[in-house]
C-alpha positions in Angstrom: 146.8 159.6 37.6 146.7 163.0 38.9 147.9 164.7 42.7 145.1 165.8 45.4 146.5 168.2 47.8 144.6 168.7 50.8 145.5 171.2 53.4 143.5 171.4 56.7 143.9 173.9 59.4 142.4 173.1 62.6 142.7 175.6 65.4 141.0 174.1 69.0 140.8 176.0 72.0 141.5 173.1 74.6 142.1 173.4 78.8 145.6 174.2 80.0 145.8 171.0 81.3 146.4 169.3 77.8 150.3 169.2 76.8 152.0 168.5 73.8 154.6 165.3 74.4 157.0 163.4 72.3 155.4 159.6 71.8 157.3 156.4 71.9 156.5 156.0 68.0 158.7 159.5 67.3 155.5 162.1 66.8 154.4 165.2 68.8 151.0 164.0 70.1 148.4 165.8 72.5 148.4 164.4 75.7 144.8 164.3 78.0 144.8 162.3 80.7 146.2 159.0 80.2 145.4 158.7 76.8 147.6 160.1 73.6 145.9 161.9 70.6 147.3 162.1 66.8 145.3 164.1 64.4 145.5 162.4 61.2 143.2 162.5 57.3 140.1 160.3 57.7 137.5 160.6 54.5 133.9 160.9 55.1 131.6 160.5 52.7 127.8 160.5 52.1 125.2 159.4 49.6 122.9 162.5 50.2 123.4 165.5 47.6 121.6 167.4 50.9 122.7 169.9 53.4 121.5 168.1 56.6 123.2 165.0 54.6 125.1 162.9 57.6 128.8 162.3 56.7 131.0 159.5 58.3 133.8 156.7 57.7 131.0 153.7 57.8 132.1 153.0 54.8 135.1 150.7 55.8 135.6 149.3 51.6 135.7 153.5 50.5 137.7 154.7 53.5 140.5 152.3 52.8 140.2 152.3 48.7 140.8 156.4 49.8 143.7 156.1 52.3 145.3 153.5 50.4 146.0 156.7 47.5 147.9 158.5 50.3 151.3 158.9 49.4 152.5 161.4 52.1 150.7 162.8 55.4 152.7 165.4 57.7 151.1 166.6 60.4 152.5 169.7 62.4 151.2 170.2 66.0 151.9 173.2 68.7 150.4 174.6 71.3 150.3 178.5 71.6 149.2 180.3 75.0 146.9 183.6 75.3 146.8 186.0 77.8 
């Protein structure tokens, strides 16, 4: 066996009407509306060695044989405001 480590960075420019709230569950989640977001890993994958090729989860049996070699996940959220 060998370690992966993935790092993603994802900066999103989003209306100031979207706050950062603490969750029942314990996380820092995005709040819009009614509804609560959590950013988390999801795999895509494709069959296509092409650059138009179309990448998604549909692969339920993949996706889950994937996540299942997770062995840690930390997600770090904030919210910083321009001028």
């Amino acid at each position: 066996m060998k370690t992966l480590t993935v790092h993603i960075t994802a900066e999103l420019q989003v209306p100031d009407d979207w706050t950062l709230v603490d969750h029942a569950s314990g996380v820092t989640v995005l709040k819009v509306g009614d509804q609560f977001i959590d950013f988390d890993i999801t795999p895509l994958s494709t069959r296509e060695d092409d650059p138009e090729a179309l990448w998604s989860d549909d692969d339920q049996t993949l996706t889950s044989q994937v996540l299942d070699c997770v062995t840690e996940l930390d997600t770090d959220i904030e919210i910083a405001y321009h001028q």
